[in-house]
C-alpha positions as CSV (number, residue, x, y, z in Angstrom):
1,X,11.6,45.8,12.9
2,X,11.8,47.6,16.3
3,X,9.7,46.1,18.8
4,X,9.1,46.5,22.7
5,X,8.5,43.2,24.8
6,X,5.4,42.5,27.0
7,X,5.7,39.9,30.1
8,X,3.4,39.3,32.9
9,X,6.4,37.3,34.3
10,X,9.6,37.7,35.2
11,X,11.7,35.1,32.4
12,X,11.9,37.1,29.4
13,X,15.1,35.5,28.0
14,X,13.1,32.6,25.6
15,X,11.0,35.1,24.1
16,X,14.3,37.6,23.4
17,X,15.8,34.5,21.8
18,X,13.0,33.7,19.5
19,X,12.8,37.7,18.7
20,X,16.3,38.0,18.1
21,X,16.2,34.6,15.5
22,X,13.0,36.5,13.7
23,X,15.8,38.8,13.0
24,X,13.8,41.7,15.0
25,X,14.9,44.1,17.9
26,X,13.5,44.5,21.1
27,X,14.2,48.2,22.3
28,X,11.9,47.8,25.4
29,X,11.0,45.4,28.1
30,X,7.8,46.0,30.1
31,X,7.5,43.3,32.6
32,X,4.2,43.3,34.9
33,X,4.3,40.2,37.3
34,X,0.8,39.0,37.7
35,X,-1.2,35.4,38.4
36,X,-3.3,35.9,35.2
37,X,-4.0,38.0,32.3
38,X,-6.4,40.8,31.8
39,X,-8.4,42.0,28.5
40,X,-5.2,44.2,27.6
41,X,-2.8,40.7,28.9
42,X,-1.5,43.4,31.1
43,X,-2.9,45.8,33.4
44,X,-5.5,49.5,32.0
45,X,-2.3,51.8,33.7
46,X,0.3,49.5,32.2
47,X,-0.9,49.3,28.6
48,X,-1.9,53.0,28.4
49,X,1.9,53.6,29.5
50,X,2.9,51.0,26.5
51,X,0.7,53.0,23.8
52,X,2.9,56.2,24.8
53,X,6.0,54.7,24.8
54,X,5.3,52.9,20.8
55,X,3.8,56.5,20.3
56,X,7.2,58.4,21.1
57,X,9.4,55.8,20.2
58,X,8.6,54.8,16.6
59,X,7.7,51.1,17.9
60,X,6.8,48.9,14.8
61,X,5.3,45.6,16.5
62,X,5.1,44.4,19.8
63,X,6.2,40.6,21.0
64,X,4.0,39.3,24.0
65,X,5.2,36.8,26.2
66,X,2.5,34.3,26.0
67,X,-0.4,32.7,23.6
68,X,-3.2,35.6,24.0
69,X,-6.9,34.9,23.2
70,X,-8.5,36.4,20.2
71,X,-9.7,39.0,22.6
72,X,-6.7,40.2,24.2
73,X,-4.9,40.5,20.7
74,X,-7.6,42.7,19.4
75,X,-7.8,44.6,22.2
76,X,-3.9,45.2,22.4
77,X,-3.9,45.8,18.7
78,X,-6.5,48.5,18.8
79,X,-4.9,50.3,21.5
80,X,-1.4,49.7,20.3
81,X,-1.5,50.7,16.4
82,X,1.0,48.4,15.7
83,X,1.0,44.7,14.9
84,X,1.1,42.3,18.0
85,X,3.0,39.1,17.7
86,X,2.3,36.7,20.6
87,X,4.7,33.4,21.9
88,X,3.1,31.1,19.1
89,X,3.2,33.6,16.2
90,X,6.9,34.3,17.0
91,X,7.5,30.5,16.9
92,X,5.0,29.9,13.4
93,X,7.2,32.9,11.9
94,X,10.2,31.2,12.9
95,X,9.3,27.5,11.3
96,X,8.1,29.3,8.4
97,X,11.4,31.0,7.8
98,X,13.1,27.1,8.1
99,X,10.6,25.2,6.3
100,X,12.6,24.1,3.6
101,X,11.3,20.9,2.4
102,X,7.7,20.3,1.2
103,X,6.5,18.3,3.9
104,X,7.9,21.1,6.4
105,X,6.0,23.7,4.6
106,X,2.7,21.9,4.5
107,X,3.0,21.3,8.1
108,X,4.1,25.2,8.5
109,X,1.2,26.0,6.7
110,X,-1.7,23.8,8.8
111,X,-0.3,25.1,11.6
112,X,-0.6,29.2,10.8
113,X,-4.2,28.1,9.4
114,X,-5.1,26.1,12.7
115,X,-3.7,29.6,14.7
116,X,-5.9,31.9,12.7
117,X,-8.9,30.3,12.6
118,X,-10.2,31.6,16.6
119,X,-8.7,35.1,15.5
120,X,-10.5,35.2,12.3
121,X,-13.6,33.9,14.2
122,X,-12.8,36.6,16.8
123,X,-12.9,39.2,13.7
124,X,-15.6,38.1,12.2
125,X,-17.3,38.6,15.4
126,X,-16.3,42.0,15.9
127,X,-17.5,43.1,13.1
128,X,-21.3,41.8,13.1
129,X,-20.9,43.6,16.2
130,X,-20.1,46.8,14.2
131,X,-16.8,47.3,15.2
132,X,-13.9,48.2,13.0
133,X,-12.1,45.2,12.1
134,X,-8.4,46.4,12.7
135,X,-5.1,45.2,11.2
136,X,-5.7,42.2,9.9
137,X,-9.1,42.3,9.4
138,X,-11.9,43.5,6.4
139,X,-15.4,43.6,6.0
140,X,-17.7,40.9,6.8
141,X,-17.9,39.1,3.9
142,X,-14.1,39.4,3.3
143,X,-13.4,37.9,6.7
144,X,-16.1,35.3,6.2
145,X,-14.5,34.2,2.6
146,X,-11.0,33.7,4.3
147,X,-12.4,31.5,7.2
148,X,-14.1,29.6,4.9
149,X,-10.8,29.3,2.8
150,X,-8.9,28.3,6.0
151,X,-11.0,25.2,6.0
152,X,-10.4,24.1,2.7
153,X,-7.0,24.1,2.9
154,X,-6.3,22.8,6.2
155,X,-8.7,19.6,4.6
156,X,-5.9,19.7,1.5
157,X,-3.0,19.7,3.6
158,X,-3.6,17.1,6.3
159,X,-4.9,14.6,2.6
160,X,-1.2,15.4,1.4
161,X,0.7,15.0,4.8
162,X,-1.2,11.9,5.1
163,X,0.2,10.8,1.6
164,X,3.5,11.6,2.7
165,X,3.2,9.6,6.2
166,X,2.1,6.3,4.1
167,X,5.0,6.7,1.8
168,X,7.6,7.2,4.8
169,X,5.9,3.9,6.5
170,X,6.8,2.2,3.5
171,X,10.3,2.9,3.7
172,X,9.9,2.0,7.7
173,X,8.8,-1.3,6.6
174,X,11.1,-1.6,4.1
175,X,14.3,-1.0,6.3
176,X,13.0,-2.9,9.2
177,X,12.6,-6.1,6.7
178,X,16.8,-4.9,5.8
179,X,17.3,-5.8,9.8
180,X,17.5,-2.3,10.5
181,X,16.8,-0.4,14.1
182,X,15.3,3.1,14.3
183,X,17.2,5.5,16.9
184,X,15.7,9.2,16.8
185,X,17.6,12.0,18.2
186,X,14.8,14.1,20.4
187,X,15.4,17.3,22.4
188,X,15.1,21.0,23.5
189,X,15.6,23.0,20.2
190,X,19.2,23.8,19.9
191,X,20.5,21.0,22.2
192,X,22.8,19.8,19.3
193,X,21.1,17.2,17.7
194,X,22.0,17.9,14.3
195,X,25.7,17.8,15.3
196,X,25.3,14.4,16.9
197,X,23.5,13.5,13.5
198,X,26.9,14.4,11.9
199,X,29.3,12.8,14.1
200,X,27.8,9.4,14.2
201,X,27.1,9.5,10.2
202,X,29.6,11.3,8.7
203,X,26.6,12.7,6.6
204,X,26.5,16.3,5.7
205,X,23.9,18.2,8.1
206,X,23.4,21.8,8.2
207,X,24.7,22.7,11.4
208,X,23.4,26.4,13.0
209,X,23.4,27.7,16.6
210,X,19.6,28.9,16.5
211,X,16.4,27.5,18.1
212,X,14.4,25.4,15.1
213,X,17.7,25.0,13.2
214,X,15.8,21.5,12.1
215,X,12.2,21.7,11.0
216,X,12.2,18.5,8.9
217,X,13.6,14.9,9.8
218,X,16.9,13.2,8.1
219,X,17.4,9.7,8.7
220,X,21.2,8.7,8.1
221,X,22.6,5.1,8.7
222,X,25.0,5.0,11.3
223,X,28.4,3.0,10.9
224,X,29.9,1.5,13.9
225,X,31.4,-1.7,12.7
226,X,28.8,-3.8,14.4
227,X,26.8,-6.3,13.0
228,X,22.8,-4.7,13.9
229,X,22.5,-2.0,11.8
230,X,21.1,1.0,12.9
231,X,19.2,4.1,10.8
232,X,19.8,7.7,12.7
233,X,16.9,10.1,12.7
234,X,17.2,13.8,13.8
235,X,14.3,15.1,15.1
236,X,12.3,18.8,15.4
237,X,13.3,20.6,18.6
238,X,10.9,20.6,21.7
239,X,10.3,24.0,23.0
240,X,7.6,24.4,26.5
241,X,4.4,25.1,26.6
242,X,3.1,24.1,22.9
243,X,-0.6,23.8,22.1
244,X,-1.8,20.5,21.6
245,X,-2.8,21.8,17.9
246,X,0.7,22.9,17.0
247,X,2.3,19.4,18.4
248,X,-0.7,17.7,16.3
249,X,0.5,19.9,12.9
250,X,4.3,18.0,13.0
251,X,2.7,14.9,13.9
252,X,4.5,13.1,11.0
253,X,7.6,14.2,11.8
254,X,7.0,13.6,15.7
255,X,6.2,9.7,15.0
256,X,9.6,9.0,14.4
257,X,10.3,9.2,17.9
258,X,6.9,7.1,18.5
259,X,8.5,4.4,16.2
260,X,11.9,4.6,17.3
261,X,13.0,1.3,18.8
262,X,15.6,4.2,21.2
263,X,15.2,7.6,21.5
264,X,18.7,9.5,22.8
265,X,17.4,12.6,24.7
266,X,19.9,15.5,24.4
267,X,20.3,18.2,26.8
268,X,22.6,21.1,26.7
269,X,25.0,21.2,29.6
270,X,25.5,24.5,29.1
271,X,22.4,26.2,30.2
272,X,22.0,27.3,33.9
273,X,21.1,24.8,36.0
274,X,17.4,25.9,36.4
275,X,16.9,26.0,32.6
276,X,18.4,22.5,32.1
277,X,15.9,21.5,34.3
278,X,13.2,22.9,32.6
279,X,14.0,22.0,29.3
280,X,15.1,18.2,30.3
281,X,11.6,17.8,31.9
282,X,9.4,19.5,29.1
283,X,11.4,17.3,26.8
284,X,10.7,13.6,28.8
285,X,7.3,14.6,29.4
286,X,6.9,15.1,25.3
287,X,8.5,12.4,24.8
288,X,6.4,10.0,27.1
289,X,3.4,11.3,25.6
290,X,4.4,10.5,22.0
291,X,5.5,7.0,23.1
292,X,4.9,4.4,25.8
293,X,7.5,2.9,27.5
294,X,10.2,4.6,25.6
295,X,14.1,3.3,25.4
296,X,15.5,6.3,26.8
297,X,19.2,7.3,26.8
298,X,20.2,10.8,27.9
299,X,23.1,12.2,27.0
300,X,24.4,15.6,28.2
301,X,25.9,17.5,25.2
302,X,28.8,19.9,24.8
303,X,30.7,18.8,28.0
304,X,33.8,20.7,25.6
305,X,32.4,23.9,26.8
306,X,32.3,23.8,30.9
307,X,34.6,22.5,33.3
308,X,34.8,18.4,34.6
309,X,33.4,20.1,38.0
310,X,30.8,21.6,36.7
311,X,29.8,18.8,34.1
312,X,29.7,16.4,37.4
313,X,27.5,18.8,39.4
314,X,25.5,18.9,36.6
315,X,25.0,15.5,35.7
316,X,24.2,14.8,39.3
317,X,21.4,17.6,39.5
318,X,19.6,16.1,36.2
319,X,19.9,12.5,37.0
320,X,18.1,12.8,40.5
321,X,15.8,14.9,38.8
322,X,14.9,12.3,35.8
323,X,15.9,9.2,37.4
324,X,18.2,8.0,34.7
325,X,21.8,7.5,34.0
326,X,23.2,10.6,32.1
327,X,26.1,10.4,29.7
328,X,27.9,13.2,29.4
329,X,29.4,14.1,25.9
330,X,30.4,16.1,23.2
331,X,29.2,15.9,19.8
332,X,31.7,18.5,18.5
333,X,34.7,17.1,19.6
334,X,33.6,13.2,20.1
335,X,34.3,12.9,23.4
336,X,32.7,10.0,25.4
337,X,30.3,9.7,22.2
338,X,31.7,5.9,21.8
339,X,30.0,5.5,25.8
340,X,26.4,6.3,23.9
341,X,27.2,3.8,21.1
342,X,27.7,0.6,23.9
343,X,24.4,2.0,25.4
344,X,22.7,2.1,22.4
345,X,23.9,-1.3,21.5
346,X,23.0,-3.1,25.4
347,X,19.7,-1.4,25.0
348,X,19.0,-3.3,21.7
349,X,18.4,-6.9,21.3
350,X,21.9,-9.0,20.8
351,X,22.7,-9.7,17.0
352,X,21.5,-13.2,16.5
353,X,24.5,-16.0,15.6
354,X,24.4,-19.0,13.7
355,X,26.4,-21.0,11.3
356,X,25.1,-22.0,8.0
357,X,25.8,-25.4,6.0
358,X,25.1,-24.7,2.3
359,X,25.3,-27.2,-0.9
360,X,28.2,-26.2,-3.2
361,X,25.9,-25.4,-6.1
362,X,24.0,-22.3,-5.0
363,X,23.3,-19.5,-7.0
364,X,26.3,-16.4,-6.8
365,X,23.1,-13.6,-5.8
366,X,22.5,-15.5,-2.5
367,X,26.2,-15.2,-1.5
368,X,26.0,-11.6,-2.3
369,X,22.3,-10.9,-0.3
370,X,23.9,-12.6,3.0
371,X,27.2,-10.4,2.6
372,X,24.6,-7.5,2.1
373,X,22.3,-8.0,5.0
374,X,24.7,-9.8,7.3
375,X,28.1,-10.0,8.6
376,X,29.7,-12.9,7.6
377,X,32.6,-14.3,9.8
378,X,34.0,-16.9,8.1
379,X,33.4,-18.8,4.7
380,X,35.5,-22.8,4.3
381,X,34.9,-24.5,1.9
382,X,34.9,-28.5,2.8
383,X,32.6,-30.9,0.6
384,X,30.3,-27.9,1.3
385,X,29.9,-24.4,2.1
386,X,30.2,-23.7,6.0
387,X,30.3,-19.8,7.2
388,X,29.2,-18.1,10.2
389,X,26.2,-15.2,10.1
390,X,25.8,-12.6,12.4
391,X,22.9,-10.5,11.6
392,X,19.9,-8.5,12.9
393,X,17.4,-10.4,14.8
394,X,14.7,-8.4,12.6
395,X,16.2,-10.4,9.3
396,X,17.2,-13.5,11.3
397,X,14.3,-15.7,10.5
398,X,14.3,-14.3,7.2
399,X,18.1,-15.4,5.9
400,X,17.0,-18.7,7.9
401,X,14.4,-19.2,5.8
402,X,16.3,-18.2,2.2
403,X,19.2,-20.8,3.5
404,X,16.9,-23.5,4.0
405,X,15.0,-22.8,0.6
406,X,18.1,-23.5,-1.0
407,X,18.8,-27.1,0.7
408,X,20.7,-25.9,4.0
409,X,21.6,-26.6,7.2
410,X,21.1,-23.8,9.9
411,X,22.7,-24.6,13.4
412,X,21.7,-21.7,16.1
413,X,24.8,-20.8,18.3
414,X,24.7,-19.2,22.0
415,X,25.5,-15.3,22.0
């Protein structure tokens, strides 16, 4: 569809972005710097000169550069003729162009319900009022029915995204008793996480250089050669500005930075100095609110596409501005990703060591569940069965425990 854009400040260039991934085309800008919004969003003179310009111009919808009230849409929409879209819309018709999973959808869904329900009110009140309802709207009862219906199914979904955040706990629990540590990959949207998911996996991830590329969560194990074993989880984008409500919507997928025992932060290197700054602030600040205390590691990604000069300059700007070490590095080309391992790795607890005297006659499954959930450094064989186990300190206590249940000897060795 051909659109104009509406601003009441100067940077337009997120809004264009989301536009341009809806797939639409802005042939307009209309930019009115002011300290705060009016009925229209933008000034009486302004919006009259927007209504002749959609009038001559064969405008379709119009894309407004902030969340409006149920007021100002109406108002803009009755004037206008033609649909308008605010910042949140653009971003709801963006997740629900990505949701591909179920649980994605659902949380799609409560979210689009939890954004209609002040504009439906807003109709609804409208028309007692005796005005005519407008695009989206009907009569009174119509209008009542729906907001009525919004309830129910907002009650519906958050029952079957709670199902689905009890079953994914289990599987938590169930990893964590396997000696397992969570890392989530958190960021901007379209900092690269899905491509350091895929570098540090070797799984199969849908890679695609758009905003919201990742909607739902994949959790992948990652293979170093070390002995704690660690789960990857990529994580939905952070974009600025988001309503508590629409945060609250991906809640379950959110919590797996909340659970995360580290949480890399990734910020692109290859925005402008101003919008890395932004971005790596809106990001930490999301981050610290989801979780207390977090295990930060930054990482600077796609260092393959700027020069060591700038990368330095960079790095420099966003680490006084944080206060933490950054690493920077590429997830496309691997470069300096083996850096983010060891800091992964000294951030964690050390593996725990200890050497293991076993009677000769033990059954041939317990071998086999200490090769599975350990790594086993040596095995002799002298009047008994001696070996060295390096393992998790989440299973630790646990292979202690089955060794000693079947008439062992555990010694304890310094890391």
């Amino acid at each position: 569809m051909i659109g104009v854009l509406i601003s009441i400040k100067e940077d337009t260039a997120e809004l264009k972005e989301l536009v341009k991934t809806l797939g639409h085309e802005i042939k307009e800008e209309f930019v009115q710097i002011r300290e705060r919004a009016t009925p229209y969003y933008v000034g009486t003179g302004k919006i009259e000169e927007i209504k002749e310009y959609v009038k001559n111009n064969n405008i379709e919808i119009a894309f407004v550069n902030d969340p409006l009230r149920p007021s100002q849409w109406y108002n803009m929409e009755k004037i206008l003729q033609i649909p308008v879209y605010d910042r949140l819309r653009i971003i709801l018709e963006i997740f629900a162009k990505r949701a591909s999973r179920k649980e994605a959808q659902l949380q799609v869904k409560l979210a689009q319900l939890e954004y209609e329900k002040p504009f439906v009110r807003e109709l609804f009140r409208r028309i007692k009022e005796g005005e005519r309802a407008g695009f989206l709207g009907g009569g009174e009862y119509v209008v009542a029915d729906y907001y009525e219906m919004i309830k129910r199914q907002t009650r519906k979904i958050r029952k079957e995204l709670e199902r689905i955040r009890e079953e994914r706990e289990l599987k938590r629990r169930k990893r964590r008793e396997k000696g397992f540590y969570l890392v989530s990959i958190a960021g901007y949207t379209n900092a690269g996480k899905s491509s350091l998911l895929k570098y540090l996996t070797g799984e199969k991830v849908v890679i695609e250089e758009r905003v919201f590329s990742t909607l739902s969560t994949k959790t992948c194990r990652m293979f170093t050669g070390k002995s704690v074993p660690i789960l990857l989880t990529d994580t939905v984008g952070f974009i600025k500005d988001l309503p508590h409500w629409l945060v609250d919507a991906f809640h379950s997928t959110l919590e797996e930075i909340y659970l995360a025992d580290v949480v890399i932060l990734l910020i692109d290197i290859t925005d402008d100095v101003e919008e890395m700054k932004i971005k790596a602030s809106t990001s930490l600040k999301e981050i610290k609110a989801l979780k207390k205390e977090p295990n930060i590691i930054i990482a600077l990604n796609k260092i393959d596409l700027i020069e060591e000069k700038e990368i330095e300059r960079k790095r420099r700007i966003i680490e006084d501005l944080l206060g933490y070490t950054c690493i920077p590095i590429s997830a496309k080309t691997g470069k300096n990703v083996e850096k983010l391992i060891e800091e992964i790795y000294k951030v964690l607890p050390s593996p725990a060591r200890f050497r293991v005297k076993l009677p000769k006659k033990i059954p041939p499954d317990f071998l086999r569940w200490i090769e599975k959930s350990a790594s086993v450094r040596y095995i002799k064989m002298d009047g008994c069965l001696n070996m060295e186990v390096v393992c998790s300190q989440r299973i630790k206590n646990k292979i202690i425990g089955k060794c000693e249940k079947v008439g062992g000897e555990v010694i304890i060795c310094e890391n």
